[in-house]
N, C-alpha and C positions, 0 to 999 in steps of 0.2 A: 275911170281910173286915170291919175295924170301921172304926165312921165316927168322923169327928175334927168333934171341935165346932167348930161356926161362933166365931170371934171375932172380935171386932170392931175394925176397922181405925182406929187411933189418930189421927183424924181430923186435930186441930190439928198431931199432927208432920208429915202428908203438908203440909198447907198452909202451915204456917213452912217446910218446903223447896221447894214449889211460891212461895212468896213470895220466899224467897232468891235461887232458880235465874231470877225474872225480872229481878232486881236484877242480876245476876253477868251474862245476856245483856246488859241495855242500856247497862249502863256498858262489856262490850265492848264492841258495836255505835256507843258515842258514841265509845269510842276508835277505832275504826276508821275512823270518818265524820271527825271533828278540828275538825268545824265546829256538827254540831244538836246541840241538846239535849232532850230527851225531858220534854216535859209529862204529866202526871202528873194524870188524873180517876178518883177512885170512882166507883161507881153503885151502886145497890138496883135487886134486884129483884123485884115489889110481892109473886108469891109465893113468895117466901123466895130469900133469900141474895144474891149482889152480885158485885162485883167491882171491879178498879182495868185499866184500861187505859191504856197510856203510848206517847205516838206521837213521833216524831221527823218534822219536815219540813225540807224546805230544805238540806238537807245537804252537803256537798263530796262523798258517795258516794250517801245516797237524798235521793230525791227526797221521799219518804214511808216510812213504814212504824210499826205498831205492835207490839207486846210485850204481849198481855195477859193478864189473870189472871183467873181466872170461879170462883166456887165458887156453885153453886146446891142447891135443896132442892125438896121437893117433899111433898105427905103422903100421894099413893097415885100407885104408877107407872100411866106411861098403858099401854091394850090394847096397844101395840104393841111393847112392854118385857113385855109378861108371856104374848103369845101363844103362846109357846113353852115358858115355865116361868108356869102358872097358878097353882103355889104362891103365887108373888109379887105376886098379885092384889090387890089394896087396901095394898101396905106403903109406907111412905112411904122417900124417896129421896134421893139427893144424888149429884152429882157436882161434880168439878174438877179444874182443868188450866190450862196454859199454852199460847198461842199464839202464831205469828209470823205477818206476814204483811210482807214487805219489797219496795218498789220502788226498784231503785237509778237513779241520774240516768242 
C-alpha cells in the first residue's frame, strides 16, 4: 500500500469562497427579510487570526440573527486535538468556517 504525500490545502482559496459563500447567504437572507440590513464588524484575535461577523436585527422576518466568518490560527494544537493522533503534538494550526445562527420574529 503506498502513502500519498500530505499537501497542503490552499488556504486563501477555501477563505475567498468561505468569504463569498457569506456574502451570497446574507444578501439572500436580507432578501428574504425586505426590511434589515446586516451590519458588518471585523475582529482579531489577540492569538492569531480574526474574523468578520454580520448580524441583521429588526427585521420584517428576524427578529435577529448573524452570518459569521471566523478563520483562526494557532502555533501548537491543544492536548485535546492531539490525544488521539500524538504525532500532531506541538504543530501549529488553523481553522475556518462559516456560521448561522438565525431568530425569526
Amino acid at each position: 500500500m503506498s502513502q500519498h504525500p500530505f499537501q497542503q490545502p490552499d488556504t486563501n482559496a477555501v477563505k475567498q469562497y468561505l468569504l463569498g459563500l457569506q456574502d451570497r447567504i446574507c444578501e439572500r437572507l436580507a432578501a428574504v427579510d425586505g426590511k434589515g440590513v446586516f451590519e458588518t464588524d471585523a475582529w482579531d484575535r489577540p492569538e492569531g487570526g480574526g474574523g468578520i461577523s454580520r448580524v441583521i436585527t429588526d427585521g420584517e422576518v428576524f427578529e435577529k440573527g448573524g452570518v459569521n466568518f471566523s478563520h483562526v490560527m494557532g502555533e501548537t494544537m491543544p492536548a485535546s486535538a492531539t490525544a488521539h493522533r500524538p504525532h500532531l503534538a506541538g504543530a501549529p494550526w488553523q481553522a475556518m468556517g462559516v456560521s448561522l445562527v438565525m431568530h425569526p420574529s
